[in-house]
DOTORDO-658018 format. One record per residue: residue in three letters; x, y, z of N, C-alpha, C, O in turn. Coordinates in steps of 0.2 Angstrom, whole numbers, plus 5000, padded with zeros to 4 digits. Layout:
// residues N
ALAXYZXYZXYZXYZ ...
***
This chain:
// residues 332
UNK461658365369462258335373462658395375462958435371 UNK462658415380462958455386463758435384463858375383 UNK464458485382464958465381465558515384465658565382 UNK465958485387466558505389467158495386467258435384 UNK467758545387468158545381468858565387468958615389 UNK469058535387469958525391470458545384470558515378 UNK470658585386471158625380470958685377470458715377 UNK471458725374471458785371471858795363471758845360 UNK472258725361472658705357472258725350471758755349 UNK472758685346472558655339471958625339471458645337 UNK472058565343471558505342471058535346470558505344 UNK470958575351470458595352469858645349469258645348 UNK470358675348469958725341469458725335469058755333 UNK469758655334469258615328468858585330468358575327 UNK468958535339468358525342467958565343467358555343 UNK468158625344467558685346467158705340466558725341 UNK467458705334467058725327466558665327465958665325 UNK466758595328466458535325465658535332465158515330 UNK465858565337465558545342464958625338464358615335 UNK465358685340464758715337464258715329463858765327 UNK464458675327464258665317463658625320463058625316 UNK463658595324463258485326462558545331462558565337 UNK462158535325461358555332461358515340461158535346 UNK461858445337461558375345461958415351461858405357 UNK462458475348462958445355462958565356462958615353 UNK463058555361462958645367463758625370463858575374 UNK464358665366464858685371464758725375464658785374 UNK464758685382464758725388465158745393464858775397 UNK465758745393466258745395466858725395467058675396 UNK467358765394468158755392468658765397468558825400 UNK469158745399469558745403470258735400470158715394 UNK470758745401471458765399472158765404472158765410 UNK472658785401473358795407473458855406473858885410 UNK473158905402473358985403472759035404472459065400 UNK472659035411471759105413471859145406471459135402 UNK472159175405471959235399471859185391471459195387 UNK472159155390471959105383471359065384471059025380 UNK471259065390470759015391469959065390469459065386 UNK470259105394469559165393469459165386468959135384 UNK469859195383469859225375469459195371468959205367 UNK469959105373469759055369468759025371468359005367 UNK468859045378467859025379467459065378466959045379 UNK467459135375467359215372467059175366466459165365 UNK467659165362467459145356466859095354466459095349 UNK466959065357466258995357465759015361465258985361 UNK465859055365464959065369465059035375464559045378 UNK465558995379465558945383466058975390466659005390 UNK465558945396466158965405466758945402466858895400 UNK467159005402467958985406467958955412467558965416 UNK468358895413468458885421469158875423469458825420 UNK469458885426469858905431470358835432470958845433 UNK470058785431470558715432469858655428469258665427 UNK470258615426469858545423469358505430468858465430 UNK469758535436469358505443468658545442468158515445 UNK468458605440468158665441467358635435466758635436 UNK467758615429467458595422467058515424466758505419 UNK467058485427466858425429466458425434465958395434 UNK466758495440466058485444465558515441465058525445 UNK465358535434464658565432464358505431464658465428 UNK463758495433463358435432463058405427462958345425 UNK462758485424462658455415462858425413462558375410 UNK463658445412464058415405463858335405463858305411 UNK463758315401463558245399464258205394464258145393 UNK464658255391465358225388465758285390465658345391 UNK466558245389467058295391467458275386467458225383 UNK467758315384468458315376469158335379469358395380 UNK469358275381470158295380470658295376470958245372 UNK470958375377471158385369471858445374471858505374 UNK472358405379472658435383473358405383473458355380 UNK473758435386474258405389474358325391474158305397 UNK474658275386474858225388474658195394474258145396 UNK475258225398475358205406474658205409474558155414 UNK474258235409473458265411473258205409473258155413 UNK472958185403472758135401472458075407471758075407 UNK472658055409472457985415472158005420471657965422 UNK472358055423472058105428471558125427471158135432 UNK471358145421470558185418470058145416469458145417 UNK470558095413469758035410469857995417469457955414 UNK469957985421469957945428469257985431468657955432 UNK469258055432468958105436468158125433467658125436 UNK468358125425467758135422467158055422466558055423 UNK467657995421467257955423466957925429466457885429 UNK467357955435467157945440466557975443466257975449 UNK466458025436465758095440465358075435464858115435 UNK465458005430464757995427464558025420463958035418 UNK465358045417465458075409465658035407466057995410 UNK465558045399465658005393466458065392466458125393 UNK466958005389467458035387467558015380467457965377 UNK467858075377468558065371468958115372468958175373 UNK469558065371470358085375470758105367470758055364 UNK470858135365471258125359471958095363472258095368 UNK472358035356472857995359473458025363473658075360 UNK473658005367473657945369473057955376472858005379 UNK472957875376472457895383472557905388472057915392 UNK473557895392473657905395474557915394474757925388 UNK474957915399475657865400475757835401476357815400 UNK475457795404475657735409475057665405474457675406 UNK475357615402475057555400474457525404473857505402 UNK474857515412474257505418473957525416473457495414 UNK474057595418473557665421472857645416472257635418 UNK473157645409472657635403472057575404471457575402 UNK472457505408472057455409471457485414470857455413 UNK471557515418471057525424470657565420470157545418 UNK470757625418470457665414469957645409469457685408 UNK469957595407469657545401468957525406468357535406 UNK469357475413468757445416468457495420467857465421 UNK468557555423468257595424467657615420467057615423 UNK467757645413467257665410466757605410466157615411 UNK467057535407466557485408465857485415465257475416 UNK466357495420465957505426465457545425464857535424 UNK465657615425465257645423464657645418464157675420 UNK464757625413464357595407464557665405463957685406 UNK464957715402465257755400465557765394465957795396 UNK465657765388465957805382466557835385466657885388 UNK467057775382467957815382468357795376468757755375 UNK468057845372468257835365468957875364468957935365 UNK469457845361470357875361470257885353470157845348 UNK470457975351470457975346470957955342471457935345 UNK470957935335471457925333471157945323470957905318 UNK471258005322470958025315471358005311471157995305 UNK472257975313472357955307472257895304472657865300 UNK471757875305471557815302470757815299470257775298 UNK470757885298470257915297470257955289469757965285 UNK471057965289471458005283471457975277471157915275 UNK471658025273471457995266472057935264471857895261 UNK472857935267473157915268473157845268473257805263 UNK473157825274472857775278472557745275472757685274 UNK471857755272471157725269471457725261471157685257 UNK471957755259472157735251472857665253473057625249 UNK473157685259473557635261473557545263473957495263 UNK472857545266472357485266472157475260472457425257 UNK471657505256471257475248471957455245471957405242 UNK472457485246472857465239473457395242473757345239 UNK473657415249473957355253473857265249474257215248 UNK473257265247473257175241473657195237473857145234 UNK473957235233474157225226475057205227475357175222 UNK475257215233475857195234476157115236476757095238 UNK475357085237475457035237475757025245475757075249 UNK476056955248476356945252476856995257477456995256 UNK476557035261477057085263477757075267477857035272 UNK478257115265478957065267479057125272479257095277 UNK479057185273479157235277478857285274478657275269 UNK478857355279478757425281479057465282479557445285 UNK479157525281479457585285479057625284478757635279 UNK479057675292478657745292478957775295479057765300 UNK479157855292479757915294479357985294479058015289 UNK479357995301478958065300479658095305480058065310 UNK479658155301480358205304480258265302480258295297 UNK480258295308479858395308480358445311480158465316 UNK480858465308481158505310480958575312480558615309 UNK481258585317481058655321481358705322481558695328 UNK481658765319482158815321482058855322481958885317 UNK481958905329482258835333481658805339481258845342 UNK481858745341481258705343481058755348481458785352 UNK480258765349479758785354479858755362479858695363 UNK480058785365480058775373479258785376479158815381 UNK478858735371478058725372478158635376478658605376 UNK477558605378477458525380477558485377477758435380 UNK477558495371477758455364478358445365478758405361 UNK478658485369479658435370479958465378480358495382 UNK479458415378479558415386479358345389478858305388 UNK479858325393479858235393479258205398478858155397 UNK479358255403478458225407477958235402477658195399 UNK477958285401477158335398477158285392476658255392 UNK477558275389477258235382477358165381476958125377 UNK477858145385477758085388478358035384478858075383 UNK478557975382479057955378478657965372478057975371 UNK479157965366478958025360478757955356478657975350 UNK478657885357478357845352477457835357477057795356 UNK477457865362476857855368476457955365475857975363 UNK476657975365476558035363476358045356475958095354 UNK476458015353476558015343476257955343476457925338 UNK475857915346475557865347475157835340474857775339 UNK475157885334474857875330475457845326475157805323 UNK475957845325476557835322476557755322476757715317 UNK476457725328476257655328475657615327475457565326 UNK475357665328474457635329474257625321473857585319 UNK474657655316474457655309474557585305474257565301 UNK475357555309475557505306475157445310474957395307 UNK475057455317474757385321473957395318473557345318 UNK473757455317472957425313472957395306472457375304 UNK473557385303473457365296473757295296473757255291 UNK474257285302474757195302474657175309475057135311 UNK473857185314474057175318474457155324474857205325 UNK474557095329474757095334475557105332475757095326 UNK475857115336476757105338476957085343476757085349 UNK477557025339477957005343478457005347478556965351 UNK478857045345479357075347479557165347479657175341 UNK479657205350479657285348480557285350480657245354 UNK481057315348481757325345481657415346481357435341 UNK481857465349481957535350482657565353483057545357 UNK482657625350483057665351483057735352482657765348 UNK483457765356483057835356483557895358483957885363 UNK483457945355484057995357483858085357483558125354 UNK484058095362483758195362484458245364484858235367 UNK484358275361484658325363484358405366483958445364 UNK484858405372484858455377485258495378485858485378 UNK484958575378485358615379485658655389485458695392 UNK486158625389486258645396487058695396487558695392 UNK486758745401487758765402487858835395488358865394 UNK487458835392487658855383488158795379488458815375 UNK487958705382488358715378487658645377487058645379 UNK487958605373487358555367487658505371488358495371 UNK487058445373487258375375486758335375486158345377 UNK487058265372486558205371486358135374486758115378 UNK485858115373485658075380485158035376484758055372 UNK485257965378484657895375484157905379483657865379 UNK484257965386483457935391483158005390483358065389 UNK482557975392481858035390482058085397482258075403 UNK482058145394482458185398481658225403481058235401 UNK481858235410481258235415480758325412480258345411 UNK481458355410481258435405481058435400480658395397 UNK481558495396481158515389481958485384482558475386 UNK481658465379482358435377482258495369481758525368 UNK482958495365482858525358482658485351482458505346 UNK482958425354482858365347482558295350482858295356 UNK482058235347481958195348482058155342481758165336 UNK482358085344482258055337482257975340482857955341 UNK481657935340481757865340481557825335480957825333 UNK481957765334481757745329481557665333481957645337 UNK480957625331480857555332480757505327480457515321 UNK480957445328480757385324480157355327480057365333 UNK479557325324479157295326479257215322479257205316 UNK479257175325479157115320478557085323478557055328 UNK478057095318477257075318477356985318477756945315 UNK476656965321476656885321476356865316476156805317 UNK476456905311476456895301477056885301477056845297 UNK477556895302478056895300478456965299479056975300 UNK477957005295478057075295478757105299478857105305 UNK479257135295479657185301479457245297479257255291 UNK479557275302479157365300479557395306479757365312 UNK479757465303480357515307479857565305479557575300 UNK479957605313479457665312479957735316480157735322 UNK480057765312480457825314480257865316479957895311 UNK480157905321479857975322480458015327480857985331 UNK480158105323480858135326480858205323480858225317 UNK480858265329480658325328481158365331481558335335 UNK481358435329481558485332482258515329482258525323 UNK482758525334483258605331483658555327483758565321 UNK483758515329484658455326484058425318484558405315 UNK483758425317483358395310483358445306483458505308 UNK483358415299483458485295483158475288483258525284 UNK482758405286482358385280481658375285481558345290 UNK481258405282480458385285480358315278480358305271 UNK480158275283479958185280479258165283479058175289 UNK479058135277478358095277478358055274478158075268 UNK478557975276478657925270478257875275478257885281 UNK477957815271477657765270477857705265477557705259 UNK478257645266478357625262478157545265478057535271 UNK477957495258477757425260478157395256478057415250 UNK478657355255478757305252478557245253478557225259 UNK478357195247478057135244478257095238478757115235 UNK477957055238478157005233477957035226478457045221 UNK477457055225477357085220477457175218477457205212 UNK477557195223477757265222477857305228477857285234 UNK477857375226477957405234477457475234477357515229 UNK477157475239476557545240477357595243477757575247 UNK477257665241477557715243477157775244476757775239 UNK476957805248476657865251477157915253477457905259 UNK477257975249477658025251477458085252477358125248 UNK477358085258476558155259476158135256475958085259 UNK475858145251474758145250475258105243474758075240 UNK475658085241475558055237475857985238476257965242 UNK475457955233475557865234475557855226475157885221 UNK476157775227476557765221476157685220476157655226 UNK475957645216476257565218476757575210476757595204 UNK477157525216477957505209477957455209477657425214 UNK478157405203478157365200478957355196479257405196 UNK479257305194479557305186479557335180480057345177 UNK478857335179478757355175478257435173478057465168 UNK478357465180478057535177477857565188477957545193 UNK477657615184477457655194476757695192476757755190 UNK476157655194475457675195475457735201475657725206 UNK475257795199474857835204474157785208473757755205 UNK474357805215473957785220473357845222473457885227 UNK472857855219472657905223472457915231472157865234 UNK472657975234472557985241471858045243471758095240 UNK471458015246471058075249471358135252471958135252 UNK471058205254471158215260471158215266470958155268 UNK471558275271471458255278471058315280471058325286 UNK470558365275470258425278469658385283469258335281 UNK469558405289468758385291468758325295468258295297 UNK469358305298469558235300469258255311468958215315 UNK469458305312468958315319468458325318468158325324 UNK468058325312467458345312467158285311466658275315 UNK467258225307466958195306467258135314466758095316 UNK467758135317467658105323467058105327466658075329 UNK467258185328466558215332465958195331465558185336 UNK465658205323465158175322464958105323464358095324 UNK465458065324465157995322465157985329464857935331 UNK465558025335465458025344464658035345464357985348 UNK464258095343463858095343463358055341462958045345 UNK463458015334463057965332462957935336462357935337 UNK463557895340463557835343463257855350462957815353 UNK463257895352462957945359462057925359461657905363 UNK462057955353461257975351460957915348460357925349 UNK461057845343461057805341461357715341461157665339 UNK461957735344462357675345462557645341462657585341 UNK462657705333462957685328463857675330464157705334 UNK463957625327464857595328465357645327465257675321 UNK465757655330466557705330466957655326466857595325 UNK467457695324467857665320468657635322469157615318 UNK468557635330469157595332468857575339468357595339 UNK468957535345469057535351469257555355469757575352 UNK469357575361469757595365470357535369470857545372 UNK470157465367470757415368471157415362471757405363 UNK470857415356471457435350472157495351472757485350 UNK471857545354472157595355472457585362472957625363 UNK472257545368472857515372473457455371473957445375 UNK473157425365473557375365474157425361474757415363 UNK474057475356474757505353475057545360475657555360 UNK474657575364474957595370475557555372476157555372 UNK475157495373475757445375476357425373476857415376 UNK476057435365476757425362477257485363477857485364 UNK476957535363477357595365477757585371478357595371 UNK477457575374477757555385478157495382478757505384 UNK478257465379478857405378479457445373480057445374 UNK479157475367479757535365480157575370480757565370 UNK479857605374480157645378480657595385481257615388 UNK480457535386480857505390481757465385482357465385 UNK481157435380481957445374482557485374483057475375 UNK482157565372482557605374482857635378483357675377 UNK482557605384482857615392483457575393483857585397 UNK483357515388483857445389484357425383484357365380 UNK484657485381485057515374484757485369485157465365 UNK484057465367483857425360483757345361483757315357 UNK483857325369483357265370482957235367482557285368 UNK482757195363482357155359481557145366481657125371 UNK481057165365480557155373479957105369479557115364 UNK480057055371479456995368478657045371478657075376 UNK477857035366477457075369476956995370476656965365 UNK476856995375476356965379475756935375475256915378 
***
């Protein structure tokens, strides 16, 4: 498998080790937003630098493309890659735009195509200890989920920048994708959202996704599942945050699952069991692997790419929420 690599990042990097570990799959080509990190970066793996993502697509070999880029890029690349007759994987999200997403989907079908949206956290040790132990609480009544990353002071990198990264519950796309695979569909999505911007020297705040770079993001949504479920998911990074947080919480009739970082609790009345959690070492590795499989064998992936548009969606109804001070938006 001939493979091309969009990105120079984090997640690329580990695409490039996984790609070079796997006999099935030849990195051939990388592409990037910076000539000099890009060169460096295609040095290091044995693979063409190229010049733009337009440049990496017209090679004809490549038979899969890995997007592992800039958000806003996103829609524009797996659009491009599938119209020249490659297999994709987008890490999430798969696009901005909820539409965009729908064509995107029928497109690949057209082509008979591979467009698999990563999503490793559902792959985590987390996640997978958060599912097996989810029965012991019996009837579940609610959720919350709080990731909060403070940054001082925040990077004037893509990651906070409101095009590039996109609305920050569509961007962090995993932050809700973890609870809609474990309580399914939603009824209703409830959002709010607040950033902080440095203009002038002086500090100013705004509920709208700012078109630049912003220094703090933080929104928080309700989701109330057609379980009944209500679940609040918070996410929220930068200079104005000042506790780094990683909670997971379910309450139930019979007790409550807690995950605070790698550790998980179930509580009770009567006492508080350790939950064990796996690891998260190895998590693009084994994506990649099981890409391959399914390439080479037509062994089953472990999400859809309509799974992963349907939480887009709900993101795209978040973000109109919060366009509409915390409008309540019914989902279809």
């Amino acid at each position: 498998m001939q493979v091309g690599l969009m990105g120079t990042g984090y997640a690329a990097k580990l695409r490039a080790e996984a790609l070079q570990a796997d006999p099935r799959a030849t990195l051939v080509a990388i592409a990037g937003q910076d000539p000099e990190r890009t060169q460096e970066f295609s040095q290091r793996y044995g693979a063409i630098a190229c010049e733009s993502w337009q440049a990496l697509l017209a090679i004809a070999e490549i038979d899969l493309v890995i997007v592992s880029t800039v958000n806003q890029l996103h829609g524009a690349i797996v659009r491009a890659a599938l119209e020249t007759g490659k297999h994709v994987v987008v890490e999430y999200p798969l696009c901005l735009d909820a539409i965009e997403g729908e064509t995107l989907l029928q497109l690949a079908k057209t082509q008979n195509k591979l467009l698999h949206v990563e999503h490793i956290e559902l792959l985590g040790g987390v996640h997978q200890a958060f599912k097996a132990a989810l029965p012991q609480v019996g009837a579940v009544f609610a959720a919350r989920y709080v990731t909060l990353k403070p940054e001082h002071p925040a990077p004037e990198r893509w990651s906070y920048h409101g095009e590039q990264f996109g609305f920050p519950l569509m961007g962090a796309l995993s932050r809700l994708h973890r609870l809609v695979d474990v309580f399914g569909s939603v009824a209703t999505v409830t959002c709010t959202a607040q950033y902080g911007i440095t203009q002038a020297d002086q500090q100013t705040t705004t509920p709208h996704l700012p078109a630049g770079y912003y220094h703090t993001c933080l929104c928080t949504a309700q989701l109330r599942f057609k379980s009944g479920v209500l679940a609040e998911v918070t996410y929220g990074k930068g200079a104005a945050l000042w506790q780094a947080t990683r909670l997971l919480t379910v309450q139930g009739a019979a007790g409550a699952l807690v995950f605070d970082g790698d550790q998980g609790s179930f509580i009770t009345p009567a006492d508080s069991q350790p939950v064990p959690v796996g690891g998260r070492r190895g998590l693009f590795v084994k994506d990649t692997t099981m890409v391959l499989d399914h390439l080479r064998s037509g062994a089953p992936l472990y999400l859809t790419p309509e799974a992963s548009l349907y939480t887009l969606q709900i993101a795209a109804a978040a973000h109109r929420s919060a366009e509409q001070d915390g409008t309540p938006i019914a989902i279809a």
